[in-house]
N, C-alpha and C positions, 0 to 999 in steps of 0.2 A: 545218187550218182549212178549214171548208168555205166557202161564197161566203156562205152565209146569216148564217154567224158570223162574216166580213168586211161583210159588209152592213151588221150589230146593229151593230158597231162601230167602224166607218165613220158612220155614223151620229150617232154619239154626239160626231163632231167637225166636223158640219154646219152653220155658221153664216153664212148669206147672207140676204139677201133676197127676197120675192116681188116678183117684177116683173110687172106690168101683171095685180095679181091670182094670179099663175101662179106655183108652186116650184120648177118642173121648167126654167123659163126660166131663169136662170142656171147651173144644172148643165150644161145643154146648152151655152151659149156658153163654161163652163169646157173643156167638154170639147173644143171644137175647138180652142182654146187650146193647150191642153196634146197634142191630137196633132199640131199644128203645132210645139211643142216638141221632139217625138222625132222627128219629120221633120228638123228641124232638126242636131237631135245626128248626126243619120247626112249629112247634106250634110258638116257641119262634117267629120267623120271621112272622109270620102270628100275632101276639098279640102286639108285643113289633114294628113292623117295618112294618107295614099295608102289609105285602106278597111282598114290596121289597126287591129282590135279587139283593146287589150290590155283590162288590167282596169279599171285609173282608171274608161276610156271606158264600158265594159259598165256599172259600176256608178253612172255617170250615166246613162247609159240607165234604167238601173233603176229608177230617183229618179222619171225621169220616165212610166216605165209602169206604175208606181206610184199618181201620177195621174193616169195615165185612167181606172185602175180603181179610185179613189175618185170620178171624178166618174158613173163609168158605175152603179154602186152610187147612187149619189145618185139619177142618175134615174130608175133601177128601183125605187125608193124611195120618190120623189116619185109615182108616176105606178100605185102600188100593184102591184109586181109582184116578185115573190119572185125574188133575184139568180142561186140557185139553177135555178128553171126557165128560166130565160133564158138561162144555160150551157148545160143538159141540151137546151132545143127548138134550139137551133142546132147540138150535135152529131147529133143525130137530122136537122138539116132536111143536114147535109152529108153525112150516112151516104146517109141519103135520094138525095142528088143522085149518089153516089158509085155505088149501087148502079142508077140510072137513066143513067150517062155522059150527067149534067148536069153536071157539077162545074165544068167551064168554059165561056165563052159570056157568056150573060146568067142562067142559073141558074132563081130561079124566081122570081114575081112582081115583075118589074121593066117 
């Protein structure tokens, strides 16, 4: 599957609200939601499970990186941008930094 044909499809299970006018508003507050969730899955496994990773655990992780990248898909979505080039310009911008020893630091436009 490629990102664009998770996009289309993703998509098709999109049902929230504009907020203050805006569609891309609640996709974004999902989204920090949910990577405050896999933050979480890995405290938890680090406190409760001494930082082993069996499977159960992995495949909650899963669950939840799952959606990030239905909410990340939403707002590429919302905000008219092909999920695909959004994949591709960020491997290129870290090849980019890779082949410049930018890669660590503050990188680029920060």
């Amino acid at each position: 599957m490629t990102f664009n044909e998770y996009q289309k499809e993703a998509q098709k299970t999109a049902i929230y609200p504009a907020i203050m006018g805006n569609n891309f508003l609640y996709p974004v507050l999902g989204l920090c939601g949910e990577v405050g969730e896999v933050a979480e899955k890995f405290k938890k496994l680090l406190r409760d499970h001494g930082g082993i990773l069996d499977e159960n655990k992995k495949q909650e992780i899963k669950k939840e990186l799952g959606d990030v990248l239905w909410y990340i898909a939403q707002i590429s979505t919302e905000i008219g941008l092909s999920f695909d080039d959004v994949a591709s310009f960020n491997v290129e911008k870290l090849r980019s930094r890779k082949e410049r020893a930018a890669i660590h630091g503050d990188g680029d436009n920060r």
